[in-house]
C-alpha positions as CSV (number, residue, x, y, z in Angstrom):
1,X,-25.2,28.4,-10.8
2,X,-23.3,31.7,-11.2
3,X,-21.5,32.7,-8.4
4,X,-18.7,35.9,-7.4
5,X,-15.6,33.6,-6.2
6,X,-13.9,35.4,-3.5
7,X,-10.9,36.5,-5.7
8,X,-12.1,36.7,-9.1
9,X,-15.9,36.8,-11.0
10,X,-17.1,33.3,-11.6
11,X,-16.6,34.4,-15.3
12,X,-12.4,34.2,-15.3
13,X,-12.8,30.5,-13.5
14,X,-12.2,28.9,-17.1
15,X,-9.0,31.0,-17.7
16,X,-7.5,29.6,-14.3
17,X,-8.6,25.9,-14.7
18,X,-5.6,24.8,-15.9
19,X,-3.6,25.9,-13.4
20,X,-5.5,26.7,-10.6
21,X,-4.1,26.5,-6.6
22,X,-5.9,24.3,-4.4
23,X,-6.7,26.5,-1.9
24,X,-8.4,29.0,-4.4
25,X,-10.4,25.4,-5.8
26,X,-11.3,25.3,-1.7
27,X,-12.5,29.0,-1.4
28,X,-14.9,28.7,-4.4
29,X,-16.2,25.5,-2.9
30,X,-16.9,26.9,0.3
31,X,-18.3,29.8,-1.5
32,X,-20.9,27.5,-3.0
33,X,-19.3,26.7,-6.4
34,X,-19.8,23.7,-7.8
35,X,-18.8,23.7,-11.2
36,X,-15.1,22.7,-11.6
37,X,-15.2,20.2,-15.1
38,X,-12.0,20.1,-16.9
39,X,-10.0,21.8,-14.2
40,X,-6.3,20.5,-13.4
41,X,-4.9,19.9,-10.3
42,X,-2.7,17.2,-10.7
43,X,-0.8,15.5,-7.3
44,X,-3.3,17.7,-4.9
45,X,-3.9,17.2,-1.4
46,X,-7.4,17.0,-0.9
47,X,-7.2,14.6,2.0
48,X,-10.3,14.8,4.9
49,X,-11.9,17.6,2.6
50,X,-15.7,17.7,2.0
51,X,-16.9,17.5,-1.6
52,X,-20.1,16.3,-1.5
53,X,-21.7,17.2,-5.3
54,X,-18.6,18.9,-6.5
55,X,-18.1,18.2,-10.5
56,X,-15.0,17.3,-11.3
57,X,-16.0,15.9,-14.3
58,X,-13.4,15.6,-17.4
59,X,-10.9,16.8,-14.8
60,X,-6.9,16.0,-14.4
61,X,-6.3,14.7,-10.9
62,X,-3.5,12.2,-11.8
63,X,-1.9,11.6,-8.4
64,X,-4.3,13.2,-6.7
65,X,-4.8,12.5,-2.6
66,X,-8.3,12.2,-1.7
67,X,-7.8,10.0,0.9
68,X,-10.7,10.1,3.5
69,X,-12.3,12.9,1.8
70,X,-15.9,12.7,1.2
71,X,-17.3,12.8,-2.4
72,X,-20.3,11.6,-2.2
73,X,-23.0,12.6,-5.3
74,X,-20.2,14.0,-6.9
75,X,-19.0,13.7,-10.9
76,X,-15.8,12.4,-11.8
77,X,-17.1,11.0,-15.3
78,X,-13.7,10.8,-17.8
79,X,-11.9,12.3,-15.1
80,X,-8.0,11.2,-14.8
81,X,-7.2,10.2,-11.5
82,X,-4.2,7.6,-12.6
83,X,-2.5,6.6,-9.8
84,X,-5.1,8.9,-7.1
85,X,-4.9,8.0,-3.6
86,X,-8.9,7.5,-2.7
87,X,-8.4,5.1,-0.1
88,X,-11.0,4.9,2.6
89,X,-13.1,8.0,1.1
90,X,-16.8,8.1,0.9
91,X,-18.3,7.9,-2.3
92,X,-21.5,6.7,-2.3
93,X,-23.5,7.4,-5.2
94,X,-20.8,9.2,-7.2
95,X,-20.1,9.3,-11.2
96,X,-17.3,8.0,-12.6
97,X,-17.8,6.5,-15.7
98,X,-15.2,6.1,-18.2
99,X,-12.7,7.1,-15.2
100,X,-9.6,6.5,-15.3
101,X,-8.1,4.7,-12.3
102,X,-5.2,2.7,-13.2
103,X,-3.3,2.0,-10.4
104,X,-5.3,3.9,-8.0
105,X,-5.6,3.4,-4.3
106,X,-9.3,2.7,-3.0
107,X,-8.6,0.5,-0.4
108,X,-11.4,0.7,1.9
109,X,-13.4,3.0,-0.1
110,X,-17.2,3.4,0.3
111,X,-18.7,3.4,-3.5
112,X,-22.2,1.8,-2.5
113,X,-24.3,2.6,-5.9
114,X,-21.3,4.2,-7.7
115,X,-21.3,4.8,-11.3
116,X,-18.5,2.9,-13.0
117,X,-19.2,1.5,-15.8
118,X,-16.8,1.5,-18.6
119,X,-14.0,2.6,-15.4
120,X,-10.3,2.0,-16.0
121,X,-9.5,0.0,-13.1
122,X,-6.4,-2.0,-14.5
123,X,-4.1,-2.5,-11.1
124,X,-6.2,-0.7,-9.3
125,X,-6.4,-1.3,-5.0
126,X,-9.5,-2.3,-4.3
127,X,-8.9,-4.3,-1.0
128,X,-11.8,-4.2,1.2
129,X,-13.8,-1.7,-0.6
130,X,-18.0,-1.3,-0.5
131,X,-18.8,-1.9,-3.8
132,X,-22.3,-3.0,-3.0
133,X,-24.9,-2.3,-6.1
134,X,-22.2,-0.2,-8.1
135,X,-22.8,0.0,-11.6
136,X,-19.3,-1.6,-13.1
137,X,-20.7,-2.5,-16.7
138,X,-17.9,-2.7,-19.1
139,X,-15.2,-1.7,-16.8
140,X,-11.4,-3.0,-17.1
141,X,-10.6,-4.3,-13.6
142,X,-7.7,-6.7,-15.3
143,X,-5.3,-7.1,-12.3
144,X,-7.3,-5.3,-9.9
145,X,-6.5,-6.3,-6.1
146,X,-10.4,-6.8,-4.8
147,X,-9.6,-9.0,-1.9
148,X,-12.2,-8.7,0.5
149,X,-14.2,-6.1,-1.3
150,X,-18.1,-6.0,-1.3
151,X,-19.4,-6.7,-4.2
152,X,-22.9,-8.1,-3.0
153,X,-25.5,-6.9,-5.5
154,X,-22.8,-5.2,-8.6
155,X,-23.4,-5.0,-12.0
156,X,-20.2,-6.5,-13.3
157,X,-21.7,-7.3,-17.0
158,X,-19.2,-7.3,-19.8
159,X,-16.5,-6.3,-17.1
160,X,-12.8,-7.4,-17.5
161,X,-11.8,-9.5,-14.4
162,X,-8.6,-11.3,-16.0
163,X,-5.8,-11.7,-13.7
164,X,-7.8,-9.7,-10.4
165,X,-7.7,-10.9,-6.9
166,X,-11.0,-11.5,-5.5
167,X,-10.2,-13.6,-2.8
168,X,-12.8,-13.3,0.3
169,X,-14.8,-11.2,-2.0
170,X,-18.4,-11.3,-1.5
171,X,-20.6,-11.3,-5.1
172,X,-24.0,-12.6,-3.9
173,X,-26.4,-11.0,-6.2
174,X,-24.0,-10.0,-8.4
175,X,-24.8,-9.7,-12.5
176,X,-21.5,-11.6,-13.9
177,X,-22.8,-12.2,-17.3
178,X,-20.3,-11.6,-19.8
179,X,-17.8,-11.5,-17.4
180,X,-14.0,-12.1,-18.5
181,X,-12.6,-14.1,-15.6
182,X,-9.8,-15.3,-17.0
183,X,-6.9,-16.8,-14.9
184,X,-9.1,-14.5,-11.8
185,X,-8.3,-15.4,-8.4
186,X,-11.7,-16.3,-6.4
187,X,-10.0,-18.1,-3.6
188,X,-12.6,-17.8,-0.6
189,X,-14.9,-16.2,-1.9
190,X,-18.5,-15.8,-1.7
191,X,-20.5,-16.3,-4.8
192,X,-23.8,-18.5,-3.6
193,X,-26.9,-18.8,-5.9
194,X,-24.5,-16.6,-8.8
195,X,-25.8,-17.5,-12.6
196,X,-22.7,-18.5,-13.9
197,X,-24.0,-20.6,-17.0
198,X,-21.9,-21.1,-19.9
199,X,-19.1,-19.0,-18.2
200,X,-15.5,-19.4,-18.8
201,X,-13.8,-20.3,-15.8
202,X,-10.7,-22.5,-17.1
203,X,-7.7,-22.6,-14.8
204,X,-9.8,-20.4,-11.9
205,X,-8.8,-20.4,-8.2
206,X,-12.1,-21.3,-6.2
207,X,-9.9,-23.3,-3.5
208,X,-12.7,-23.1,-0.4
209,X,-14.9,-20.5,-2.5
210,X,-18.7,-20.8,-1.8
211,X,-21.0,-21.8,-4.6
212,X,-24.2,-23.0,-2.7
213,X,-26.9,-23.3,-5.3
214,X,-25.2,-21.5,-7.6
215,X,-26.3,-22.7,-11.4
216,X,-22.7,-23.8,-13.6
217,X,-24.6,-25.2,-16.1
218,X,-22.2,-25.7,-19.2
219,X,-19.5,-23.9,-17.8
220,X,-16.1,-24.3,-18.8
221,X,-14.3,-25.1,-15.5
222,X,-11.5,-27.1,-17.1
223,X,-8.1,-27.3,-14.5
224,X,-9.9,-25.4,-12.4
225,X,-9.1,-25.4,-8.5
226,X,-11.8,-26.3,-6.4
227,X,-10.4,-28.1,-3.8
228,X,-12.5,-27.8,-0.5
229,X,-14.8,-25.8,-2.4
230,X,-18.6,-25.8,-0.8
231,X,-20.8,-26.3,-3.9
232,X,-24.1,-27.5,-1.9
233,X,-27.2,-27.7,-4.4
234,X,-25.3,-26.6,-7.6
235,X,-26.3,-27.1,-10.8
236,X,-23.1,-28.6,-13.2
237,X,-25.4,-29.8,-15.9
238,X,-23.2,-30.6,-19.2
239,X,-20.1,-28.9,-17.4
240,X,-16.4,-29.2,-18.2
241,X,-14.4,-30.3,-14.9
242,X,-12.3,-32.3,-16.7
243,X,-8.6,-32.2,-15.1
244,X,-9.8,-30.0,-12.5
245,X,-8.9,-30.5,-8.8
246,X,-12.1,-31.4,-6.5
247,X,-10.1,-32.6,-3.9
248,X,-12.4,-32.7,-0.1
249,X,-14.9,-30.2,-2.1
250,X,-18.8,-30.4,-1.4
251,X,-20.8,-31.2,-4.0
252,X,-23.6,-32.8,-1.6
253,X,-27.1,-32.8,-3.9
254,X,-25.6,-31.6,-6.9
255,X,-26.8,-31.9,-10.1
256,X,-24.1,-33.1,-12.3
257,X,-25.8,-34.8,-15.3
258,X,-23.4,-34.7,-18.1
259,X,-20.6,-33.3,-16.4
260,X,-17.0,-34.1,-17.8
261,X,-15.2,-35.6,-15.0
262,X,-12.3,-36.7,-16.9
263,X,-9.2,-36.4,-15.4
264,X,-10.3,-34.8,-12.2
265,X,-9.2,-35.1,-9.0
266,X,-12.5,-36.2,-7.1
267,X,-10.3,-37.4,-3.7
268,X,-12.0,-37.2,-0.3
269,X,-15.2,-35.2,-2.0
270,X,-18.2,-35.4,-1.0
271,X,-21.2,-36.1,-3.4
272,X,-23.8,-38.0,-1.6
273,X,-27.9,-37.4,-2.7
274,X,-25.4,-35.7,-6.1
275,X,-26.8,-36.9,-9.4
276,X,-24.5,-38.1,-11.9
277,X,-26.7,-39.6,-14.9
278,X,-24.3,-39.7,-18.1
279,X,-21.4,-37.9,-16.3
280,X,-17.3,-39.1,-18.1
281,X,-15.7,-40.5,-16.0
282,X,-11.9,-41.0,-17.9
283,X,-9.4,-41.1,-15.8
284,X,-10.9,-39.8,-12.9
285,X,-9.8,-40.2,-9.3
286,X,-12.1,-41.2,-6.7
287,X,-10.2,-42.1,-3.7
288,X,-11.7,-41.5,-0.4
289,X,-14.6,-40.2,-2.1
290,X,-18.0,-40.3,-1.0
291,X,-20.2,-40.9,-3.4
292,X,-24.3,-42.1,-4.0
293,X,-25.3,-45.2,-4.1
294,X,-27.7,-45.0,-7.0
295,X,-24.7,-43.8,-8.9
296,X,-22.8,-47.0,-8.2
297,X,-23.7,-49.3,-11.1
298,X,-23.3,-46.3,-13.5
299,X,-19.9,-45.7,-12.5
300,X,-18.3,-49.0,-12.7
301,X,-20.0,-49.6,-16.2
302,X,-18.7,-46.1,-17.4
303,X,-15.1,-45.5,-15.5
304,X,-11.8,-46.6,-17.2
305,X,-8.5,-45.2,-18.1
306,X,-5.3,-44.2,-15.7
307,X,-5.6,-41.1,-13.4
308,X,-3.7,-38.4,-13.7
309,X,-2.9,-37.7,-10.4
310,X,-1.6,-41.1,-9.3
311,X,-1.3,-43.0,-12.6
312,X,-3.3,-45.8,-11.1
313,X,-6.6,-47.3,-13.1
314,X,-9.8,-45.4,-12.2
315,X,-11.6,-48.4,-11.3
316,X,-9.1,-48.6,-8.4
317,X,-9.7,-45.7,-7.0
318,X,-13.6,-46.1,-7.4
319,X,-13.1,-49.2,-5.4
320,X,-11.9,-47.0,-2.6
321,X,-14.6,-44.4,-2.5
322,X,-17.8,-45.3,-0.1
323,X,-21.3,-45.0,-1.5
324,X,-24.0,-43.7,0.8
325,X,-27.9,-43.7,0.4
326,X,-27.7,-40.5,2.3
327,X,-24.9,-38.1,3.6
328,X,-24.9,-38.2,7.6
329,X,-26.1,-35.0,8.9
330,X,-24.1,-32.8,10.9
C-alpha cells in the first residue's frame, strides 16, 4: 500500500528507518501505514499502543517496551527484540519466526496460534503465558521460565526445552516429539494422554506432575523425580526407571511390562490392577507399597540385591508392601 505519511512521501520512509522517532512511526500508523520491515527503534516505548497487522518484520527493537500493547496479526519474523518487554500484550495470531527473544519479558502474554518456530527464546519470561496451539517447531526455549504457561495444544517438535521451568504448565495435546528436555523442570505439571515414547527424560522433575494415560513406552526416565506423581493408565512398556524416585506416585493400572525398576524408590506407591510381566526388579524398594496380587509370585522369584535408598535387601522391603486384587475406590 502506498501512502503520503503526514511529514514526508511514503517514498523517503526507507531513508528514515534507521533512525526514525517513535512518534513519527505512530503518525504513519495512524495514517494507515503498515509497512515498517527493517526499521530501528531500539529501547521504544510502545506500551498500551495498538498495532494490530503492523510489519515489523526484520526490525531492531532490542529493549523495546511493548508491554500491554496489542499486536495481534502482526509480523515480527527475524525481528530483534532481545531483552523486549512484551509482558501481558496481545498477540494472537502474530509472526515471529526466527525471532529473537533472549531474555525477553512475556509474562502473561496472549500468543494463542502464534508463529514461533525456530524463535530464540533462551531465558526468556514466559510465566503464565497463552501459548495455546502456537507453532514453536524448532525453537530454543533452553532456560525459559514457562511456569504456569498454556501450552495445551503447541507444536513443540524439535524445540529445545533443556534447563526451562515448566512447572504448573499445562501441555495436553501438545506435539513433544523430538523434544530436548534435558534436566527440564515439569514439577506439577499437566501432561495427560502426551506421546512421550522413546523420549529422553533422565534426571526430569515430574514431582506431582499429571501423566494420566499418557504412553512412556521406552522412555528413558532414569533418576528421574516422580514422587507423588499421578500416572493413572500409563503405558511404561520396556521403560527405564531405574534409580528413579516413585515415592507415594500413582501408577494404579499401568502397564509396566519390561520396565527397569532397578534401583528405584517404589515406597508408599500405588500400583494396584498395574501389570508388571518381566519388569527388573534389582535393588528396588518396595516399602509401604501397594502392589497386585497377580504380580506377587513374579516378584519374589525375580527381586534381589540391596536398595539404594536404605541399603536393606529388596526382598525385605517387598515383604512390607501389601498386595491387593483391587485398589479400594475412593
Amino acid at each position: 500500500m502506498s501512502l503520503i505519511a503526514p511529514r514526508e512521501s511514503a517514498s523517503s520512509l526507507a531513508h528514515h528507518r534507521s533512525t526514525m522517532h517513535i512518534q513519527y512511526f505512530l503518525e504513519l500508523y495512524e495514517a494507515g501505514y503498515r509497512d515498517f520491515t527493517g526499521i530501528s527503534l531500539t529501547g521504544a516505548d510502545f506500551s498500551h499502543h495498538i498495532l494490530v497487522d503492523v510489519d515489523l518484520s526484520r526490525a531492531s527493537l532490542r529493549g523495546a517496551d511493548f508491554s500491554r500493547s496489542f499486536l495481534t496479526q502482526a509480523n515480527l519474523d527475524h525481528a530483534d527484540l532481545n531483552w523486549a518487554n512484551l509482558s501481558f500484550a496481545k498477540m494472537s495470531e502474530t509472526r515471529l519466526v526466527q525471532a529473537d527473544l533472549t531474555k525477553a519479558n512475556l509474562r502473561g502474554a496472549f500468543l494463542v496460534r502464534a508463529d514461533l518456530r525456530r524463535a530464540k527464546l533462551s531465558g526468556a519470561d514466559l510465566c503464565h503465558a497463552n501459548l495455546r496451539q502456537a507453532d514453536l517447531r524448532g525453537a530454543n526455549l533452553c532456560g525459559a521460565n514457562l511456569s504456569g504457561a498454556n501450552l495445551r495444544g503447541a507444536n513443540l517438535s524439535g524445540a529445545n526445552l533443556s534447563w526451562a521451568h515448566l512447572s504448573g504448565a499445562r501441555l495436553s495435546g501438545a506435539d513433544l516429539e523430538r523434544t530436548c528436555m534435558d534436566a527440564t523442570n515439569l514439577e506439577g505439571a499437566w501432561l495427560n494422554g502426551l506421546d512421550l515414547r522413546g523420549m529422553n527424560l533422565a534426571g526430569v522433575n515430574l514431582k506431582e506432575a499429571k501423566l494420566n494415560g499418557a504412553n512412556l513406552d521406552h522412555a528413558n526416565l532414569s533418576s528421574a523425580n516422580l514422587t507423588h506423581t499421578t500416572m493413572r493408565g500409563i503405558s511404561l512398556v520396556g521403560a527405564n526407571l531405574s534409580g528413579s524416585d516413585l515415592t507415594g506416585a500413582v501408577l494404579w493400572n499401568g502397564i509396566l511390562d519390561g520396565v527397569d525398576l532397578s534401583r528405584a524408590d517404589l515406597t508408599r506407591a500405588h500400583l494396584g490392577e498395574a501389570s508388571l510381566k518381566a519388569a527388573v526388579v534389582v535393588g528396588t524398594e518396595f516399602t509401604e507399597s501397594v502392589l497386585p496380587a497377580e504380580a506377587r509370585a513374579y516378584l519374589y522369584d525375580t527381586v534381589q540385591g540391596e536398595t539404594r535408598w536404605t541399603h536393606r535387601p529388596a526382598r525385605d522391603t517387598l515383604n512390607q508392601s501389601q498386595f491387593v486384587d483391587r485398589i479400594p475406590q475412593q
